[in-house]
KEKOL-599873 format. One record per residue (C-alpha): residue number from 1; residue in three letters; x, y, z. Coordinates in steps of 0.001 Angstrom, whole numbers, m for minus. Example, Ala and Ser with C-alpha at 12.3 -4.5 7.8 and 13.67 -1.06 7.14 Angstrom:
2
{n->1, res->ala, X->12300, Y->m4500, Z->7800}
{n->2, res->ser, X->13670, Y->m1060, Z->7140}
end
This chain:
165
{n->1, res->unk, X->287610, Y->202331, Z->62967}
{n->2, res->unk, X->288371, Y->202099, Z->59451}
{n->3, res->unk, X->286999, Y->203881, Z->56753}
{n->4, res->unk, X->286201, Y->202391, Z->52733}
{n->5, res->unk, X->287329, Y->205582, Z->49854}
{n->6, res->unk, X->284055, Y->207304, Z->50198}
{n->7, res->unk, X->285252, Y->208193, Z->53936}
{n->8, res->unk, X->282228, Y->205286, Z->55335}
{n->9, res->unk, X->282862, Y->203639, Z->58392}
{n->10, res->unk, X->282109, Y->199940, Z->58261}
{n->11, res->unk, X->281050, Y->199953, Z->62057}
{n->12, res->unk, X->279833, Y->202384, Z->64168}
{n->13, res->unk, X->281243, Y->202261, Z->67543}
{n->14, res->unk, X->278220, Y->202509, Z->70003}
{n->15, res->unk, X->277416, Y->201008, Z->73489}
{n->16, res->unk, X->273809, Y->198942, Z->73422}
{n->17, res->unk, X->271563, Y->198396, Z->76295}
{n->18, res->unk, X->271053, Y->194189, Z->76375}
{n->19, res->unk, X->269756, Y->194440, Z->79673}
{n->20, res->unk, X->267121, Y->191786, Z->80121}
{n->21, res->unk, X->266910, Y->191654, Z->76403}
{n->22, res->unk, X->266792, Y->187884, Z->74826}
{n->23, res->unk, X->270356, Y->187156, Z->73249}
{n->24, res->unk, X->271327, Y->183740, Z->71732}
{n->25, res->unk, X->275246, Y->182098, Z->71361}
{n->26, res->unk, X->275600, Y->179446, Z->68675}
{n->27, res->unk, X->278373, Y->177445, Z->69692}
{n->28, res->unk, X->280050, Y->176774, Z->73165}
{n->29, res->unk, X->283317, Y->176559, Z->72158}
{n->30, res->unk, X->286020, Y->179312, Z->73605}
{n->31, res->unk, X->284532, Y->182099, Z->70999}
{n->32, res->unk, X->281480, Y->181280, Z->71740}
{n->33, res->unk, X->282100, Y->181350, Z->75862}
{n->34, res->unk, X->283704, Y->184844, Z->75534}
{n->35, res->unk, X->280835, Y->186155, Z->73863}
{n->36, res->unk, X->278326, Y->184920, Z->76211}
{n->37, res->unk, X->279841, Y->185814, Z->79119}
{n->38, res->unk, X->280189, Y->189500, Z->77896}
{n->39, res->unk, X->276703, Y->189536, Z->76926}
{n->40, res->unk, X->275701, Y->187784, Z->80459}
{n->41, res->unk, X->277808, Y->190536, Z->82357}
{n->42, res->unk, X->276035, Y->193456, Z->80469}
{n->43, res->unk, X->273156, Y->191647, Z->82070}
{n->44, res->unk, X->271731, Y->190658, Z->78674}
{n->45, res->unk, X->269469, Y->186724, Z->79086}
{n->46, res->unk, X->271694, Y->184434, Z->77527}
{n->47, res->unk, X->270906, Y->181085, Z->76145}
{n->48, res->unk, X->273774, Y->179147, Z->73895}
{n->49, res->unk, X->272740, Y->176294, Z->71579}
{n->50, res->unk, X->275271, Y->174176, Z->71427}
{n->51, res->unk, X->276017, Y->170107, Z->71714}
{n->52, res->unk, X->279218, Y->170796, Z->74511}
{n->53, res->unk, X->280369, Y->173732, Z->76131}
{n->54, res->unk, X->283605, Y->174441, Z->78044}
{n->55, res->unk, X->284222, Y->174807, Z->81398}
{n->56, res->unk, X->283587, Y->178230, Z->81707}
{n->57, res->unk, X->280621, Y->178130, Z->80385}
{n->58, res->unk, X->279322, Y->174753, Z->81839}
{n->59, res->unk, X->280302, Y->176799, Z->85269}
{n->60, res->unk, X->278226, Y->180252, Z->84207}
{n->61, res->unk, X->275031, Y->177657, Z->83561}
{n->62, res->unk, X->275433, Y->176052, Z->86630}
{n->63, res->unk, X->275425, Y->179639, Z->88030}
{n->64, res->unk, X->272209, Y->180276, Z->86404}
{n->65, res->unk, X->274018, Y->182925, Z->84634}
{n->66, res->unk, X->273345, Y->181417, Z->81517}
{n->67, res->unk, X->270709, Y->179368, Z->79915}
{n->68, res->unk, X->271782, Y->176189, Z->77697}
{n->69, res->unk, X->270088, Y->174168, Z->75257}
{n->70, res->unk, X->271910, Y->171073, Z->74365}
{n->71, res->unk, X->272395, Y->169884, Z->71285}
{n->72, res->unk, X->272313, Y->171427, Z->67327}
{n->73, res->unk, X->270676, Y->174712, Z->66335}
{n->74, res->unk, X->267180, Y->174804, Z->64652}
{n->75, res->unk, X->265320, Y->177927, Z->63291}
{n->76, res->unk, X->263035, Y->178549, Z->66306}
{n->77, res->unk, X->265869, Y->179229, Z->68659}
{n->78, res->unk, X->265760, Y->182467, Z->67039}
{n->79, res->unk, X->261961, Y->183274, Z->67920}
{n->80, res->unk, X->262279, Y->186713, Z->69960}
{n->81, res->unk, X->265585, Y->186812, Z->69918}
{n->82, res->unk, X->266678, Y->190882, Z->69761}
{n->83, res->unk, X->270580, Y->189800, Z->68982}
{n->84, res->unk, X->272145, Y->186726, Z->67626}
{n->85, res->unk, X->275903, Y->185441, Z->67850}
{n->86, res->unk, X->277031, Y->182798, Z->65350}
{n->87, res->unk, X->280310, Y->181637, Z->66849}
{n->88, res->unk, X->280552, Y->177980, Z->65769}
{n->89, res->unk, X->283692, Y->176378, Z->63572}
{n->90, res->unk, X->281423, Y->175711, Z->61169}
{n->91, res->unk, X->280757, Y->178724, Z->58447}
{n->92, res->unk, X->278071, Y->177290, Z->56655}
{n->93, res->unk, X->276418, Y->177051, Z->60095}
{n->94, res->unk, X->277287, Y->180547, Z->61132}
{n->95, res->unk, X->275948, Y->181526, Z->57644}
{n->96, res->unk, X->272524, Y->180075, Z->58373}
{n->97, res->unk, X->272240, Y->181328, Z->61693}
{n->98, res->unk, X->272948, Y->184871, Z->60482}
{n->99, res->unk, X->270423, Y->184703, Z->57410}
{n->100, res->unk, X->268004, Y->183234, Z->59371}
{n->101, res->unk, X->268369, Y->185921, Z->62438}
{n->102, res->unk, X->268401, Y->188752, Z->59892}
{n->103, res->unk, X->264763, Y->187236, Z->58644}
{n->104, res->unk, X->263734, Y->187730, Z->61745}
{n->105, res->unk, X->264861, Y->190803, Z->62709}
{n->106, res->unk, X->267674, Y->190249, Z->65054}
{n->107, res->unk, X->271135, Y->192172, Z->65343}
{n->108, res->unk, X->273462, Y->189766, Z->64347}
{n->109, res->unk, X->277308, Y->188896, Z->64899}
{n->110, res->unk, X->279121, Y->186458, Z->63244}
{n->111, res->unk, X->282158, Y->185711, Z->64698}
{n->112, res->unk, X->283965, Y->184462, Z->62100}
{n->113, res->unk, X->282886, Y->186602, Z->59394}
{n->114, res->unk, X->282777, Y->190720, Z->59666}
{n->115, res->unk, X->281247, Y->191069, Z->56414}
{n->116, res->unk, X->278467, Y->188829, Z->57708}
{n->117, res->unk, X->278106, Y->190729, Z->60680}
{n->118, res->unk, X->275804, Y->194458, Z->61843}
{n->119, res->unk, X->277363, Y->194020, Z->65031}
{n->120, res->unk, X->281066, Y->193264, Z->66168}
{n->121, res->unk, X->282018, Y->192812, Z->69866}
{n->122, res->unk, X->285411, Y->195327, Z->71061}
{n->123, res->unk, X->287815, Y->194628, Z->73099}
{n->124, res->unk, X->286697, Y->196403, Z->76300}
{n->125, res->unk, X->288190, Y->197939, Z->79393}
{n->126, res->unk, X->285820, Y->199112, Z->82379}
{n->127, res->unk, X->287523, Y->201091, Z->85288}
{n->128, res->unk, X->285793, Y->203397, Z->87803}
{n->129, res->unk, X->286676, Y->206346, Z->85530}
{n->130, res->unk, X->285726, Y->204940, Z->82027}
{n->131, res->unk, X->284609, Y->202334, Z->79551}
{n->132, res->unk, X->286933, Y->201669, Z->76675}
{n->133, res->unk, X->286159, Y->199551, Z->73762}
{n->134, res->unk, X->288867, Y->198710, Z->71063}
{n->135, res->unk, X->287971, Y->197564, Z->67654}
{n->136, res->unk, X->289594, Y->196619, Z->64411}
{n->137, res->unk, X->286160, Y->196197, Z->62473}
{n->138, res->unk, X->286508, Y->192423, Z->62963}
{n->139, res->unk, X->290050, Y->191891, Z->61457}
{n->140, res->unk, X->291964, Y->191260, Z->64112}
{n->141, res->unk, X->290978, Y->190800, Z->67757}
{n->142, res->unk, X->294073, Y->189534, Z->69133}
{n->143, res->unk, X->295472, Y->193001, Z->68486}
{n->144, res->unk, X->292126, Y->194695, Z->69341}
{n->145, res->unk, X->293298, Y->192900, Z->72371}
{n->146, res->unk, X->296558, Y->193754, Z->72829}
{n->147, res->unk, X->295459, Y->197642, Z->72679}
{n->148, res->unk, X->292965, Y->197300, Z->75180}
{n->149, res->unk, X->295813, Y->196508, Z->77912}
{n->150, res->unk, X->298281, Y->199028, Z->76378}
{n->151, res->unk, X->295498, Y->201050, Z->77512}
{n->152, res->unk, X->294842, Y->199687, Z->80842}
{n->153, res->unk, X->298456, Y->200011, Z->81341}
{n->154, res->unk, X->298264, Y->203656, Z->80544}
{n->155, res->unk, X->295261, Y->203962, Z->82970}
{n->156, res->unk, X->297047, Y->201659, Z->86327}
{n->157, res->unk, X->300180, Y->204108, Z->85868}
{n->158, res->unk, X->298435, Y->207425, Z->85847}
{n->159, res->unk, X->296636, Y->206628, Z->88911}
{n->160, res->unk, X->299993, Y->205399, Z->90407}
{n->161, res->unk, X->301323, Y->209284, Z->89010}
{n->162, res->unk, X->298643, Y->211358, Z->89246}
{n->163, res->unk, X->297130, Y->212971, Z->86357}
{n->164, res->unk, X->299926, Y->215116, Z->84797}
{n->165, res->unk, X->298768, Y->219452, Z->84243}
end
């Protein structure tokens, strides 16, 4: 985590209960997939708004692991929503979504935008011993990324080892 010249940190890394709580995914593109996915497998009920998704997710709805509504986004796909994702290619689109989701109450994450965003997804790493998340406020997941399986490196070697006294 970063932190601005008054020592603030932008984010504050945290772990949130979505279980069985109403999420929504604008977009179904491969942002938008990730981000359902994760939400689906913290058991959160996911519904994407979106006119195509990809084959991941396509395969998730068939699953009934998420729900999809086909076709463009509208203001009352955000009634009881408790957190939003705006993950379309289209910023003025993401924009909307997030105004409208803050109006209503919702957490919100825009994908393409951290300034836009309350929330911001981490890289994570779950093993039987821990739960890792890697951020870098937004900037740059790929290396957020990276990190994570620097880590899980670190992790697969010491249980090779043995933890070292």
């Amino acid at each position: 985590m970063t932190t601005d010249s008054s020592g603030t940190m932008r984010f504050l890394p945290i772990g949130l209960d979505v279980r069985g709580r109403v999420c929504l995914v604008v977009g179904g593109g491969s942002v938008g997939t990730r981000k359902a996915v994760t939400l689906a497998q913290a058991g959160a009920a996911v519904t994407v708004v979106s006119p195509v998704v990809t084959a991941e997710l396509a395969e998730q709805i068939r699953a009934g692991r998420i729900n999809w509504v086909e076709g463009k986004f509208r203001d009352g796909h955000l009634s009881g929503v408790f957190l939003a994702v705006a993950a379309t290619d289209d910023d003025a689109l993401n924009a909307i979504v997030v105004r409208v989701a803050g109006e209503r109450g919702a957490l919100v994450c825009d994908a393409s935008s951290a300034e836009r965003s309350q929330v911001i997804f981490g890289a994570v790493l779950e093993s039987d011993e821990a739960t890792v998340a890697v951020f870098t406020d937004g900037r740059n997941p790929a290396q957020a990324r990276r990190t994570r399986d620097q880590i899980a490196g670190f992790i697969a070697a010491e249980r090779k080892v043995g933890p070292q006294s």
